[in-house]
C-alpha positions as CSV (number, residue, x, y, z in Angstrom):
1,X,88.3,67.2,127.8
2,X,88.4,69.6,125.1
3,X,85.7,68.9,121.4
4,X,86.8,71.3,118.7
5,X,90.6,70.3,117.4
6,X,92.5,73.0,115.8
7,X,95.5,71.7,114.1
8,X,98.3,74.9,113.7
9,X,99.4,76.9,116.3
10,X,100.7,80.1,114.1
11,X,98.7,83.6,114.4
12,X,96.2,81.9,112.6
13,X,95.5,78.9,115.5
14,X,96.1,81.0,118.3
15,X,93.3,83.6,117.0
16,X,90.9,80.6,116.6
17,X,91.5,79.5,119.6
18,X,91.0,82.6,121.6
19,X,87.9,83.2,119.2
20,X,86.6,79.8,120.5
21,X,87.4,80.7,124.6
22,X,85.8,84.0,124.5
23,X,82.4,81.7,123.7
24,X,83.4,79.0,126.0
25,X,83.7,76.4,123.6
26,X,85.9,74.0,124.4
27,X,89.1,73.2,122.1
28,X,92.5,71.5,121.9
29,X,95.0,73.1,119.6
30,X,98.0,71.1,118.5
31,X,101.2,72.8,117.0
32,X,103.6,70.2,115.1
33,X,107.0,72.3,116.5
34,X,108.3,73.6,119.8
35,X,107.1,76.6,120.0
36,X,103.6,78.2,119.2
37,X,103.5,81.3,117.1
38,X,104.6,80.4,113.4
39,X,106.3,83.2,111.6
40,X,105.8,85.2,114.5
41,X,109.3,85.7,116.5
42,X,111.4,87.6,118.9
43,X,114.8,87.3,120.2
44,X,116.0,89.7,122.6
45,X,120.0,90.0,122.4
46,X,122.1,92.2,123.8
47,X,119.7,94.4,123.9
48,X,118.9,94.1,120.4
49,X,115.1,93.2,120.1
50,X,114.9,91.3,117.0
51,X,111.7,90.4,115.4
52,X,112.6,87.5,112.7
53,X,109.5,87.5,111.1
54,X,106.1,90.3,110.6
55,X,107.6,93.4,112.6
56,X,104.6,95.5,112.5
57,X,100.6,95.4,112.6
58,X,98.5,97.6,109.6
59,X,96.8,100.4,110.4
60,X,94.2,100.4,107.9
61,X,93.1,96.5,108.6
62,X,91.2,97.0,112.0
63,X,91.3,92.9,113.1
64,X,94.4,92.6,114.7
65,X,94.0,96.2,116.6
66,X,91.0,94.5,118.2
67,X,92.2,92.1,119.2
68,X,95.2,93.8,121.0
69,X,92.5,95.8,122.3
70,X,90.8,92.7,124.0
71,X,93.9,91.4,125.1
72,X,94.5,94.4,127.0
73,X,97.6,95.3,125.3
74,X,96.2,98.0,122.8
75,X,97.8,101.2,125.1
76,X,101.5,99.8,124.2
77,X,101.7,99.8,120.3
78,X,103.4,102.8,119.0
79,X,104.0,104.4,115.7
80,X,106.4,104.9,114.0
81,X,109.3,107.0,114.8
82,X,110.3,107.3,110.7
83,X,108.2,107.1,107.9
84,X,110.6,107.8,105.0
85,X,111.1,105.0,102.3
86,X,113.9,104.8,99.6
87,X,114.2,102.8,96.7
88,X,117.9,101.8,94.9
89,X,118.1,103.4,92.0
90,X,121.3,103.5,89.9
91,X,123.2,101.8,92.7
92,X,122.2,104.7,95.0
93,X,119.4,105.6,97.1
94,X,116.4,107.6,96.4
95,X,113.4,108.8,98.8
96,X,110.1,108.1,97.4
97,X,107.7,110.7,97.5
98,X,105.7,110.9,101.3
99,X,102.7,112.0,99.9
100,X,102.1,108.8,98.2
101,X,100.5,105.0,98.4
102,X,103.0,102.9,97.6
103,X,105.0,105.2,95.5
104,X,101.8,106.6,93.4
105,X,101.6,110.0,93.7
106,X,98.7,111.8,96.0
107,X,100.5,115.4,95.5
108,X,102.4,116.7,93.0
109,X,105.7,118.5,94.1
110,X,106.9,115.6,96.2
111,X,106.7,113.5,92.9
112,X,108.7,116.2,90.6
113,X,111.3,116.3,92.9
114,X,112.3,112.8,93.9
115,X,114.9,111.2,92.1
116,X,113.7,108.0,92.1
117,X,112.0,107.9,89.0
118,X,113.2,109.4,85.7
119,X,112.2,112.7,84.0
120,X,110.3,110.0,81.0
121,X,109.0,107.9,84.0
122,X,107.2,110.7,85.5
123,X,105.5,111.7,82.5
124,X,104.3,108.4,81.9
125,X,103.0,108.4,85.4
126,X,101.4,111.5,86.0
127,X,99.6,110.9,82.4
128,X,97.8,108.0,84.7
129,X,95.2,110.6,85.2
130,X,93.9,111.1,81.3
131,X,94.5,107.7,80.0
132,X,91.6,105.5,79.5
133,X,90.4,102.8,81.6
134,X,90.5,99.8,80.1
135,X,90.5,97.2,82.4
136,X,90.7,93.3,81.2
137,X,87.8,91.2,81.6
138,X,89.5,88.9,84.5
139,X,91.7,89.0,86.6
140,X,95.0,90.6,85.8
141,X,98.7,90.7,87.5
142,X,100.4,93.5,89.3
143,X,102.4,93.6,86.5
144,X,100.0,93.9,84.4
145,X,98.0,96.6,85.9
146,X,100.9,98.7,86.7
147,X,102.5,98.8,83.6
148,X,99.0,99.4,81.7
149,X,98.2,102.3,84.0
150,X,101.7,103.7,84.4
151,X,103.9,102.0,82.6
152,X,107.2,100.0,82.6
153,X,109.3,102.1,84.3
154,X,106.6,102.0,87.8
155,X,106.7,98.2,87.3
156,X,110.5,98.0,88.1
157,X,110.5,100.5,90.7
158,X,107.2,100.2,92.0
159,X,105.3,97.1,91.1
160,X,108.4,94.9,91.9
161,X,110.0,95.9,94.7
162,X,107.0,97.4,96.5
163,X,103.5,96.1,96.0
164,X,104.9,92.2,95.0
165,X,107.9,93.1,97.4
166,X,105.9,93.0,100.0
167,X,104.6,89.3,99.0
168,X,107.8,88.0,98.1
169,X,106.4,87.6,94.7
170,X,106.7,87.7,91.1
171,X,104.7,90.8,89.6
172,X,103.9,89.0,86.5
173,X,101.8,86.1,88.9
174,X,100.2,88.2,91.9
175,X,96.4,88.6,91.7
176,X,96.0,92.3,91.5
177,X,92.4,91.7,92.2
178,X,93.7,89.1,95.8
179,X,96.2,91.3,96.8
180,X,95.3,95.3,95.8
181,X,91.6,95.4,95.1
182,X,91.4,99.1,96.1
183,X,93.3,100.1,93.2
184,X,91.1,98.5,91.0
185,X,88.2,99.8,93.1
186,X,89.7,103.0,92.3
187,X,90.4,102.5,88.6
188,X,87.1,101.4,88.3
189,X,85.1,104.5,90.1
190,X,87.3,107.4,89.1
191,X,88.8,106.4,85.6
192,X,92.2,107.2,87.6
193,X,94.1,105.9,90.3
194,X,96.0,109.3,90.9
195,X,92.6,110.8,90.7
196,X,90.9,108.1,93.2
197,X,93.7,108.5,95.7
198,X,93.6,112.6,95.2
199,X,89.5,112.7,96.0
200,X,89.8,110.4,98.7
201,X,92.4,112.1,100.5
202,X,90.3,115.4,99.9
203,X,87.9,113.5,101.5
204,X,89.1,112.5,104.8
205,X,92.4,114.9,104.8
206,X,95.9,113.9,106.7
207,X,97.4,114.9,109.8
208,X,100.7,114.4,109.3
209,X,101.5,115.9,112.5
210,X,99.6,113.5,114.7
211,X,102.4,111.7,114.6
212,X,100.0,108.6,112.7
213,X,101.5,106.3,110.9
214,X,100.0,103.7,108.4
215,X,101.8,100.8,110.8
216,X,102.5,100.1,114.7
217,X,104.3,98.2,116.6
218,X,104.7,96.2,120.5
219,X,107.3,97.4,122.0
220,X,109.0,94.2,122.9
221,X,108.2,92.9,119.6
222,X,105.6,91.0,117.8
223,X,105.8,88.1,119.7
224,X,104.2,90.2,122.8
225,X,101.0,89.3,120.5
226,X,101.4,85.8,120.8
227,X,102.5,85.6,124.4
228,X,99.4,87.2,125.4
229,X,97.5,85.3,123.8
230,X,99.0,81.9,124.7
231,X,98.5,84.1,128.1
232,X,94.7,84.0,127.7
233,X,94.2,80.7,126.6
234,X,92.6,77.8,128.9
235,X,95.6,75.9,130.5
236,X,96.2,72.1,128.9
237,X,94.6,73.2,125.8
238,X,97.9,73.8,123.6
239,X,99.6,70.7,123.0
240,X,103.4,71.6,121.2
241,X,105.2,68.8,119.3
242,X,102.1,67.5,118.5
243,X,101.9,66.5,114.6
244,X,98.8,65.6,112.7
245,X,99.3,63.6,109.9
246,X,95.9,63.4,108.3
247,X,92.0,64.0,109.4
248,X,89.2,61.9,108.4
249,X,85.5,61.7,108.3
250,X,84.1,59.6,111.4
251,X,80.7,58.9,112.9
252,X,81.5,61.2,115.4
253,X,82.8,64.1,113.8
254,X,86.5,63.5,112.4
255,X,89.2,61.6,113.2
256,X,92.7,62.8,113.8
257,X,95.7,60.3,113.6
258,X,98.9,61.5,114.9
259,X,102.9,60.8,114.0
260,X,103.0,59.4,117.2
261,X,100.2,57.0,117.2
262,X,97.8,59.0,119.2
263,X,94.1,58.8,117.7
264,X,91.7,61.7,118.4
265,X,87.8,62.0,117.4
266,X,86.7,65.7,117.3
267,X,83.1,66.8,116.2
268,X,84.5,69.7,114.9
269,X,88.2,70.7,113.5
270,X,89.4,74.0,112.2
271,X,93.2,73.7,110.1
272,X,95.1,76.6,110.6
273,X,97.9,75.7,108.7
274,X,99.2,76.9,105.6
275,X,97.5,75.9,102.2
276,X,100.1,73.4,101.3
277,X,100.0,71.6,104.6
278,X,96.4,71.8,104.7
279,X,96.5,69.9,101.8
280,X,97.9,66.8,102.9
281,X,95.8,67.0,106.2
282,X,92.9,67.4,104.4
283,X,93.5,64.5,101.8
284,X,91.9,61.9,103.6
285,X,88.4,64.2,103.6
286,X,88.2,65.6,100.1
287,X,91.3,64.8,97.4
288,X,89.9,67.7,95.2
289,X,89.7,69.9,98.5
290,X,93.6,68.9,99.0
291,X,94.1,69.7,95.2
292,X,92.6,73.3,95.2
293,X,94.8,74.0,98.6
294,X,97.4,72.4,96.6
295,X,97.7,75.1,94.0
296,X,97.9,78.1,96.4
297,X,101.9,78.5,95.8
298,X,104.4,79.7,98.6
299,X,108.0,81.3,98.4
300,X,110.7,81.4,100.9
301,X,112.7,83.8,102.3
302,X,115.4,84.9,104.5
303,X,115.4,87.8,107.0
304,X,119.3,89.0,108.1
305,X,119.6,91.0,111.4
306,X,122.6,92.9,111.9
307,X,123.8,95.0,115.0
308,X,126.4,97.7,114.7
309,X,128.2,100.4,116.1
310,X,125.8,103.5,114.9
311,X,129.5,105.4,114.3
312,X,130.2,102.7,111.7
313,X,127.4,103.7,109.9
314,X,127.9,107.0,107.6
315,X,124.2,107.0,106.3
316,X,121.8,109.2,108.2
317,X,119.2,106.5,108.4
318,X,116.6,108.8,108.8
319,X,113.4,106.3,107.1
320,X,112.2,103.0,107.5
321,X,114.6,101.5,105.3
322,X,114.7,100.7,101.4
323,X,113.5,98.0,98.9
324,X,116.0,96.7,96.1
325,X,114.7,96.7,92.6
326,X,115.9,93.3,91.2
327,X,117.1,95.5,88.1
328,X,119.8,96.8,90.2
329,X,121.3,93.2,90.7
330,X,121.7,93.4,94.7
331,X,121.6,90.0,96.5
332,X,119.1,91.7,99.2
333,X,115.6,92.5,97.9
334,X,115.0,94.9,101.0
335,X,116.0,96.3,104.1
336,X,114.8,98.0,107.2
337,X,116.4,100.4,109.4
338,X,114.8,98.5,112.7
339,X,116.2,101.1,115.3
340,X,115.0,104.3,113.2
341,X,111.1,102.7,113.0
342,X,110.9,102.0,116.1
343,X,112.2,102.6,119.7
344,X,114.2,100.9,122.0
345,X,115.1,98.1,119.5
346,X,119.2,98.6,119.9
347,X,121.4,99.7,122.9
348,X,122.3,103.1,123.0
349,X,124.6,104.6,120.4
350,X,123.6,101.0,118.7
351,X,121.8,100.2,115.0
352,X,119.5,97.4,114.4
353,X,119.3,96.7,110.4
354,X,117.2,93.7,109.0
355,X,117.9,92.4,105.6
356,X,115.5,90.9,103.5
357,X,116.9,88.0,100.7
358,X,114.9,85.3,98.4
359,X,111.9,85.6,97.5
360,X,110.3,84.9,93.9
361,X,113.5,87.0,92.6
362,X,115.7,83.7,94.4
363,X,114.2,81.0,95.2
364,X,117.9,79.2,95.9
365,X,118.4,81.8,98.7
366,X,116.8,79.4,101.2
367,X,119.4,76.8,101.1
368,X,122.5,78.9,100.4
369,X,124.9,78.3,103.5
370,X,124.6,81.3,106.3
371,X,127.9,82.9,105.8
372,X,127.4,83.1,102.1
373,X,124.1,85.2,102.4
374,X,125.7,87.1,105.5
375,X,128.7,88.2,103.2
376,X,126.8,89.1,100.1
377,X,124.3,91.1,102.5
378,X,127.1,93.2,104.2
379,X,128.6,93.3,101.3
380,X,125.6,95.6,99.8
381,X,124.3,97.5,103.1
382,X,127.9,98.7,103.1
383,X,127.8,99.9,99.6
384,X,124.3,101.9,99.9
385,X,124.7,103.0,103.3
386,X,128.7,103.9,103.5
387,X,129.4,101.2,106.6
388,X,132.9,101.1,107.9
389,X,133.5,98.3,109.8
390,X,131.8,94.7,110.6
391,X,128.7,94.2,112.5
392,X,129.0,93.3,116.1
393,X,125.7,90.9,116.4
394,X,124.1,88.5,113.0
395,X,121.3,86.6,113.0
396,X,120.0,84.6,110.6
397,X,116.3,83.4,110.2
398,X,115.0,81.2,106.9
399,X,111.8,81.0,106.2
400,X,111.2,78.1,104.0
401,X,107.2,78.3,102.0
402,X,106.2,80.9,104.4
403,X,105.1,83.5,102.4
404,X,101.6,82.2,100.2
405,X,101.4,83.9,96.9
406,X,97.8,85.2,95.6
407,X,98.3,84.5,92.1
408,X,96.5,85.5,88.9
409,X,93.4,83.2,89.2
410,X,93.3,82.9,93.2
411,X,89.7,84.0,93.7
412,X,88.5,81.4,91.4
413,X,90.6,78.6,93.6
414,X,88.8,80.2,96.8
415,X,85.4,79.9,95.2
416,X,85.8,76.7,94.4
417,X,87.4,75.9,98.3
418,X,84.6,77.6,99.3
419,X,81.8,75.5,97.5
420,X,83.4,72.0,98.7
421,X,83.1,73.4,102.3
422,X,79.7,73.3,103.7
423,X,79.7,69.2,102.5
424,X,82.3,69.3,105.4
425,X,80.2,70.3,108.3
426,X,82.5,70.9,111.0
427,X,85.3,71.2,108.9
428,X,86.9,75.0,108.7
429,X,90.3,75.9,106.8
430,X,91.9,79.4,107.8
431,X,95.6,80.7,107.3
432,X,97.5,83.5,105.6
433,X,97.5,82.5,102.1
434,X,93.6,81.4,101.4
435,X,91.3,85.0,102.2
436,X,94.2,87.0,102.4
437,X,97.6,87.5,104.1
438,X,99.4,89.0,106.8
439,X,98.4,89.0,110.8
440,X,95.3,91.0,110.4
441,X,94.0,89.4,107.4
442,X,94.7,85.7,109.4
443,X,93.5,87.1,112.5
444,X,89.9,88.1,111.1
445,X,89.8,85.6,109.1
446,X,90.7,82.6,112.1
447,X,88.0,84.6,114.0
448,X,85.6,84.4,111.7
449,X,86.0,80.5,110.7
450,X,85.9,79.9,114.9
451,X,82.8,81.8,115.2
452,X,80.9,79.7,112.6
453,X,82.1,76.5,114.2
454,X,81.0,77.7,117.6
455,X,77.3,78.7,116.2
456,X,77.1,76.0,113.9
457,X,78.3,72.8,115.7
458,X,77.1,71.3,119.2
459,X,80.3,71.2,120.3
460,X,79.2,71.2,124.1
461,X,77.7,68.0,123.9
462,X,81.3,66.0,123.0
463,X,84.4,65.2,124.3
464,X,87.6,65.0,122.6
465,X,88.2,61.2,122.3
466,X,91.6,60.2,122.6
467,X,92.5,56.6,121.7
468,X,96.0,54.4,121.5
């Protein structure tokens, strides 16, 4: 049978374990629920393709392209049809500039004319580019690095709903440093963000008319990633409803014991689950490994697909959608305008909108019943979009400590992870949430954790052990 156990059968396991097949090591990957894939889902309804979860792979983080690329699947992602973004502002919406990273500005007359910031807001932005740099001696916050740079009024409409938006987080915790180091990288080699940004797109100009897009997409939806993979994989190596309760050291290697009573001895195990489950599988190896793990926090959320009739919807929808500054009091934090990003996600004359709610903003959204969050969600597409009429297809999909938050002070945790480690030989830890987030940070990283336990451990010259 199989030697190297990998416990979590997300993005994160199923990377590993395709990692692990391309060498020819041998593995067993067991997934505690029904399905393999993790946050990684897509219904198809109607005609309505429906991703629950990540919707799109990033441009700018090569791993996960790769890796479509060696799956043979790298010809069908697409780009965006829309690239607009608005932002609520004043109970309306607003288009943030296009010529801009997240909002800060790369040319000026997009960012005079949008109405999305005030006439004081801009000033204080655009004077980004003489103040001094004066950078704390740690780490700071987004909050903290936005407002110090371009003060308050970017940290309501830009720091929160945007760069922490896209964590589900609080601006006031996130790590800057964990989750935007190229702004600091910036900062720190041109005195200036706008300035940084401004030289580097001199640099390496833009195509705009290429049709490229900082994000694409599988046509049938993300889970086309996962399939293929699970695709790929040797057959009898994934093992669903499979639940690990703890791991611990053993003359062999470590031992696995399972809910159901099943005992397995693996000379090698990589967790690929996320940092607060990894702590309690971990416990029996290292407490303060479990600790550290322990403190890497998570939110929850709740994504809200609604179909409708596209003649009940009075907005152009020409964008990607909008994020919701908590400021403006909305019960959603986001939304995109599925059908507009990307093709063939909604029957003709159909629109596919996805509502984002909870977060670090609402952390009681996750356990409010589903027709309270469906109303209050209608209740404000149809304010900001001018919808007449109820949708004929709602989904609901909760998310409960899915989204791992890089606080102020993360990098320290993962140095200190990373020290207890190697007295662990055999022992790897990889998920969104510990050396970064999203599918391409959890793909490299998975890889890269699989690789060193194929170099590093004889795994060849075991079999997995299961005992009763």
């Amino acid at each position: 049978m199989s030697s190297v156990a990998i416990i979590g059968g997300g993005i994160s396991g199923l990377a590993a374990a395709f990692e692990l097949a391309s060498r020819s090591v041998p593995f067993v990957l067991f997934e505690r629920g029904p399905r393999c894939g993790g946050v990684i889902r897509t219904e198809t309804i109607d005609g309505y393709i429906i991703d629950a979860g990540p919707d799109a792979l990033l441009t700018q983080k090569p791993a996960a392209l790769a890796l479509c690329r060696e799956l043979g699947i790298s010809d069908r992602l697409a780009s965006q049809h829309a690239r607009h973004t608005f932002v609520v502002r004043d109970g309306r919406l607003q288009r943030l500039p296009e010529a801009s990273v997240f909002g800060i500005p790369q040319q000026w007359a997009p960012f005079v004319t949008t109405r999305a910031f005030s006439l004081a807001g801009k000033l204080r932005m655009a004077a980004e580019c003489v103040i001094p740099s004066h950078p704390p001696a740690g780490d700071e916050s987004i909050a903290s690095f936005i407002g110090r740079r371009f003060g308050r009024e970017a940290v309501d409409y830009l720091a929160e709903p945007l760069l922490a938006g896209i964590h589900g987080g609080d601006p006031a915790k996130l790590s800057m440093r964990s989750a935007f180091p190229r702004f600091l990288e910036l900062e720190a080699k041109s005195g200036s963000v706008i300035r940084g940004l401004r030289c580097q797109s001199a640099l390496t100009p833009q195509t705009p008319r290429s049709g490229q897009t900082p994000f694409v997409a599988l046509p049938g939806g993300m889970a086309e990633l996962t399939e293929t993979l699970l695709q790929k994989l040797p057959a009898g190596s994934i093992r669903t409803e499979a639940v690990v309760d703890d791991v611990s050291p053993s003359p062999d290697g470590y031992l696995l014991r399972m809910t159901d009573g099943t005992r397995v001895i693996a000379p090698a195990v990589i967790v690929a689950t996320p940092p607060r489950v990894t702590s309690t599988i971990v416990r029996g190896i290292d407490d303060r490994l479990s600790a550290l793990c322990a403190q890497i926090p998570s939110t929850s959320a709740v994504t809200v697909a609604l179909g409708y009739a596209r003649t009940a919807i009075r907005h152009s929808l020409n964008g990607t959608g909008f994020v919701a500054p908590r400021c403006e009091t909305l019960s959603i934090r986001a939304a995109s305008w599925v059908s507009s990003k990307w093709g063939g996600r909604a029957p003709a004359d159909r629109a596919l909108l996805r509502a984002y709610v909870g977060g670090a903003s609402d952390p009681t959204a996750i356990d409010r019943p589903d027709a309270e969050i469906v109303g209050q969600t209608i209740h404000d597409l149809r304010k900001l979009l001018n919808i007449h009429g109820d949708p004929e297809l709602v989904r609901v999909y909760r998310w409960r400590d899915a989204t791992p938050q890089l606080v102020v002070g993360h990098q320290a945790t993962m140095a200190e992870i990373e020290r207890r480690l190697p007295a662990h030989p055999g022992l790897a830890i990889t998920a969104s949430g510990f050396r970064g987030t999203g599918i391409a940070d959890a793909v490299s990283d998975a890889r890269r954790q699989a690789a060193a336990i194929a170099a590093n451990v004889d795994v060849k010259a075991y079999n997995l052990a299961l005992t009763t």
